[in-house]
N, C-alpha and C positions, 0 to 999 in steps of 0.2 A: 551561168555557164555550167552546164553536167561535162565532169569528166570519165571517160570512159575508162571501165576496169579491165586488163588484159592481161593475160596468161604470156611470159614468154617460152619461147621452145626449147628453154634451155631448161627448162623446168625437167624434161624427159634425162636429161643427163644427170639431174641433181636425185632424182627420184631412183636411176639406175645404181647408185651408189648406197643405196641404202643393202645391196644386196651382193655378194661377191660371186666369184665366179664357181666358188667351193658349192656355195648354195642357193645359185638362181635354181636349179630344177625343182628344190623343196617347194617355189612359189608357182611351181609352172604344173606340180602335179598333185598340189594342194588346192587348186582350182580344179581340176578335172576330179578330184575325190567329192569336193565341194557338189560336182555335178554330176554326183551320183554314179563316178565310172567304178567298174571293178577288175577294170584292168588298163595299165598305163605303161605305153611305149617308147621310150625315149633312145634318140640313135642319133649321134654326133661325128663329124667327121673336119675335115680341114675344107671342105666345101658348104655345108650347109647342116641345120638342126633338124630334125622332125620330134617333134613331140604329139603323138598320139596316146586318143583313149576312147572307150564304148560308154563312154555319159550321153545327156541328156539334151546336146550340142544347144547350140542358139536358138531362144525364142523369138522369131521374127515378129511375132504378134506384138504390140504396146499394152502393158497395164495399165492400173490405178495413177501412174506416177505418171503417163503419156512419153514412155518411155519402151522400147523393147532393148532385149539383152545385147545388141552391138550398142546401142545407145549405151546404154548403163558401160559398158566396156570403156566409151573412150570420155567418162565423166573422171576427173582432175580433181581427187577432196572427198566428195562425196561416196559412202557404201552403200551397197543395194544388197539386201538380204535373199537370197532365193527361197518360194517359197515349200518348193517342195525338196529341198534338201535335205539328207540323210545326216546329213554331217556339220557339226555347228562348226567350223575353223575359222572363223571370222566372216567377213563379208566384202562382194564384191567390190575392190579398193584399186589399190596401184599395183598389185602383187606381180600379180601378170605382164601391164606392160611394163612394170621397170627391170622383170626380168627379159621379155623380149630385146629391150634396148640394150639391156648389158651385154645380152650374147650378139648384138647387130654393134656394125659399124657405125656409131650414133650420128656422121657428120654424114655417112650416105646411107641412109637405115631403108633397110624393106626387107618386113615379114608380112604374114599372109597365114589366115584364118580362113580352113576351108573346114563346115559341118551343114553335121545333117541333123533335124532336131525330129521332135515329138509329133510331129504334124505331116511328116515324109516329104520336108521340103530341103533341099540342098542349095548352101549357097559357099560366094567365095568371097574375103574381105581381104584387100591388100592395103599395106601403109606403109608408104612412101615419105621420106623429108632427108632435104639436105640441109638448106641453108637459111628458113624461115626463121624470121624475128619471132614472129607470135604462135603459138599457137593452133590458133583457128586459121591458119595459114593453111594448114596442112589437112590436106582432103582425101580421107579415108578413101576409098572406092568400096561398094560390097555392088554384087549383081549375085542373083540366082542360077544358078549352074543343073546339071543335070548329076544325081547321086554317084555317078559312074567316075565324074571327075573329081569326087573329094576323096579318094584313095581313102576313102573307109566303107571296111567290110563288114563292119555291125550296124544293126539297123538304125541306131543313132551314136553320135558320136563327133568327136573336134581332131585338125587336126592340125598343128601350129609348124610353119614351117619358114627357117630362119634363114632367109637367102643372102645379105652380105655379112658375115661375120667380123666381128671385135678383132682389130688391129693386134690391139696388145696378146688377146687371147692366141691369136694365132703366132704372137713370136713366143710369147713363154711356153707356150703349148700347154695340151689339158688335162687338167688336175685330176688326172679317172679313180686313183685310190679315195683323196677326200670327197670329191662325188659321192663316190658308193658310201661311203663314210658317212657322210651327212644326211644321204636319203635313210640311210640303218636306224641312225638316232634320232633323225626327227619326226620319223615317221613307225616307230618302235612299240613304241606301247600303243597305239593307234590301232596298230595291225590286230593284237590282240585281243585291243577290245573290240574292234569290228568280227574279228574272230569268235569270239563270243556270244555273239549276238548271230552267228551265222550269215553274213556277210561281209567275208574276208576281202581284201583286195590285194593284189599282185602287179609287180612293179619290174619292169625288165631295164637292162642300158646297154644297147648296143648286144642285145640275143641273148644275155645273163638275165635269169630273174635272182631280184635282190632278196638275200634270207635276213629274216627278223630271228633275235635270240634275245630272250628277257634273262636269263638265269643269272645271278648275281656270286662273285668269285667271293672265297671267303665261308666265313661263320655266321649263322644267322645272328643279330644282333638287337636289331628294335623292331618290331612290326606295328601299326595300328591304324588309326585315327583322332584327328581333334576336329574341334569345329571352335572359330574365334568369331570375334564380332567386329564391324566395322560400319560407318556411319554413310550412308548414301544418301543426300536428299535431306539431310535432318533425321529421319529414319535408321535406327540400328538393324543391319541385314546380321545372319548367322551365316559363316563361310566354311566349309568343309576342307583340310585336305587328308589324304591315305600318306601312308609313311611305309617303306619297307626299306631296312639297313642293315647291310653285312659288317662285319670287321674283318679285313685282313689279313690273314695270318702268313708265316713265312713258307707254310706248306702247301699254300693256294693258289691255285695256276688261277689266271688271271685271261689266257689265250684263249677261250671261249667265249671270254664275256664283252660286249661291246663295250660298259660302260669305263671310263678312266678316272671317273668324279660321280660325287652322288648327282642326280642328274632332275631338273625342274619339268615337270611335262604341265602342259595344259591342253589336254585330248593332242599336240602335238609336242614336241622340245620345245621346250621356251630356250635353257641355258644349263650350265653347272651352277650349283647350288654352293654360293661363294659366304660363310659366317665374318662376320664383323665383330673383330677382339674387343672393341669397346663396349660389345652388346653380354660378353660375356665372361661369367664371375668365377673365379680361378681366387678369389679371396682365402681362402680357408686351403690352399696346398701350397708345400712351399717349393715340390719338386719343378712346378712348371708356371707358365704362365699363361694369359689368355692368347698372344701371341702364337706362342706352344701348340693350343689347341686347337685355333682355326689352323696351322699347317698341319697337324695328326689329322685333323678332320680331313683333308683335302688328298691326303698320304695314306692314308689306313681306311676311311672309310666309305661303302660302296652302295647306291643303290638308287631306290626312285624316291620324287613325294610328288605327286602329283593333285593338282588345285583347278578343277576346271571353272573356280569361280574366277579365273586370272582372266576368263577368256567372254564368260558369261556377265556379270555385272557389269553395268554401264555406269560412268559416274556423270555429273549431272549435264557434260560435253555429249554425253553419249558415245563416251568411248571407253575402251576395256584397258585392264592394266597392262596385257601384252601391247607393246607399239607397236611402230608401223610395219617393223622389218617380222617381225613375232620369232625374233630370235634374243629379245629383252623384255623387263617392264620398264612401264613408267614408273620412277620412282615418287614421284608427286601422285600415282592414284592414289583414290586410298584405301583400297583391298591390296594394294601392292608394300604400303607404311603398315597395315595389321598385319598382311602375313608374315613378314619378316619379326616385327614385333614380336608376335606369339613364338614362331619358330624357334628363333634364341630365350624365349624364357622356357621354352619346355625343354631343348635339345641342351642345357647348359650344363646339368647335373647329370644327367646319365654320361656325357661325353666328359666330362670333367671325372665322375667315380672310375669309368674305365681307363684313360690314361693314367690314372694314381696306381692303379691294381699295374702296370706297366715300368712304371717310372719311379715308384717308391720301393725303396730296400727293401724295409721289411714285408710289403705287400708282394712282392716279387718272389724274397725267398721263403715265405707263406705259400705260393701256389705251386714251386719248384720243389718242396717238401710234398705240397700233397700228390702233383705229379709222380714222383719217388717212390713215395708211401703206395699209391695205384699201381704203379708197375710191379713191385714186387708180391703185394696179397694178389696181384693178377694171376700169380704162377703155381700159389698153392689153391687148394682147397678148403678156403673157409667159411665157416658157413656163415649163413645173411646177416644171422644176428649180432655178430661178433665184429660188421662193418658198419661205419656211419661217414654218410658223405657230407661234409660240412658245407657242400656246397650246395 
């Protein structure tokens, strides 16, 4: 007797929660960057969502896989790479519909996928479900339409449109500051590297285009690079990340800067970047403890490290250390167990030597003398030779 394997449709509800209401658009305009748009329009109301953009809309045609791109859309599990993507953010996964579900009324859900691809063919896919047990119960519709009816004015393009909206959403009503919030930071450092390369992208909500600001509040403090190692496959890979960290200070307006924590990117935000006291040695001061310093760290200090091997390595699953929401890692990867590793044995010592210059007497009233000592030869005229800066 073969028993048969079935998806139930409750799956769409458990999948929608992977994502809140703060930051389904990260996943709904992370797929339109994915597919190559460079400009994305999103516009919400107490009636309905639109999410537009000038990508590279659906390939109706089937590949290698005997699949075409609505196909690959309503696969459950399985990613599908595009292959002419600009942008590595992962792969075509759950991102999309479990943001769709979340912003629809999951128990009477209907959105609708209207695009126009690479081949000047237009079409429109609506998905409909109320009350199915499984599934493959539930029966997408797509038919070919004429370009005229997918309300997009560039020559290709998608255009997602959320016709019964989320219960709850509509009684708590919508979150517009963390929105903007979340598109800022997760999509921040991204901007400016596509910036760089001369294809920026730009991000509107509701007729606002969203502004990106990298500048970091504070003192300059660490800058660089390491590269660690980590085992995939039996094979030792070498993993890259950049590091750029401010410190603090009480003179530092902080109002221009997006960031509130040093901040994890992989080509997107992954999270804030949270140290583990256990991982780090405060043995040799007696003013503080490791304790002490993962909250200084969290409190005083500001900035990126970004690792786009969080996003690129696969481990032998075939999957990356960012999860599924790619607003975490897996802690079981294992570029996710080196990077941390490395992290606290390099960041232990320099964040331990500067809080002692802070929190030790005598190191305190050692730099409050030399400040002292600064301000006053500031006033007269002495000459070079007659000053030495011991710092």
């Amino acid at each position: 007797m073969e028993i048969k394997i079935r998806t139930g449709n409750q799956i769409r509800a458990r999948l929608a929660t992977t994502v809140t209401f703060e930051n389904v658009f990260t996943e709904l305009v992370k797929n339109s960057l994915q597919n190559n748009a460079k400009n994305v329009y999103i516009n919400y109301n107490n009636s309905r969502v639109v999410v537009l953009d000038d990508g590279g809309g659906f390939d109706h045609l089937k590949d290698e896989t005997g699949l075409n791109e609505f196909d690959k859309y309503f696969v459950y599990g399985n990613s599908y790479s595009k292959k002419d993507k600009a942008l590595n953010l992962g792969e075509m996964g759950v991102g999309g519909k479990a943001a769709n579900d979340k912003l629809s009324n999951i128990k009477d859900t209907h959105w609708s996928i209207y695009t126009t691809n690479k081949h000047g063919k237009s079409f429109q896919m609506d998905f409909k479900s109320s009350n199915e047990n499984y599934l493959d119960e539930v029966k997408p519709v797509l038919k070919e339409i004429q370009k005229g009816q997918t309300g997009i004015n560039t020559p290709t393009g998608t255009r997602i449109v959320i016709h019964k909206l989320n219960k709850q959403l509509l009684a708590t009503g919508w979150p517009h500051k963390e929105i903007q919030k979340n598109l800022q930071l997760f999509f921040n450092m991204l901007f400016f590297q596509t910036e760089k390369q001369n294809r920026a992208f730009k991000l509107f909500v509701n007729g606002k285009e969203i502004q990106f600001n990298k500048s970091l509040p504070g003192d300059k403090w660490l800058e660089g690079k390491r590269i660690f190692t980590c085992k995939i496959n039996g094979k030792n890979i070498q993993v890259e990340y950049n590091y750029k960290l401010n410190h603090l200070s009480k003179t530092a307006s902080t109002e221009k800067s997006l960031l509130e924590y040093v901040d994890l990117v992989s080509y997107t935000r992954v999270r804030e970047v949270r140290l583990n006291p256990a991982y780090i040695d405060c043995s040799n001061y007696e003013h503080f403890n490791s304790v002490d310093a993962c909250d200084y760290w969290n409190r005083q200090i500001r900035g990126y490290i970004t690792c786009d091997g969080l996003s690129d390595i696969k481990d032998e699953n075939g999957m990356s250390a960012k999860d599924l929401t790619h607003h975490r890692l897996n802690p079981n990867h294992p570029v996710t167990k080196a990077f941390y590793d490395d992290l606290h044995k390099f960041i232990s010592k320099p964040l331990c030597l500067r809080i002692n210059d802070f929190t030790n007497p005598d190191k305190f009233a050692e730099k409050t003398l030399q400040h002292v000592s600064k301000l006053i030869y500031s006033g007269f005229n002495v000459p070079d030779q007659f000053i030495v800066d011991k710092e």
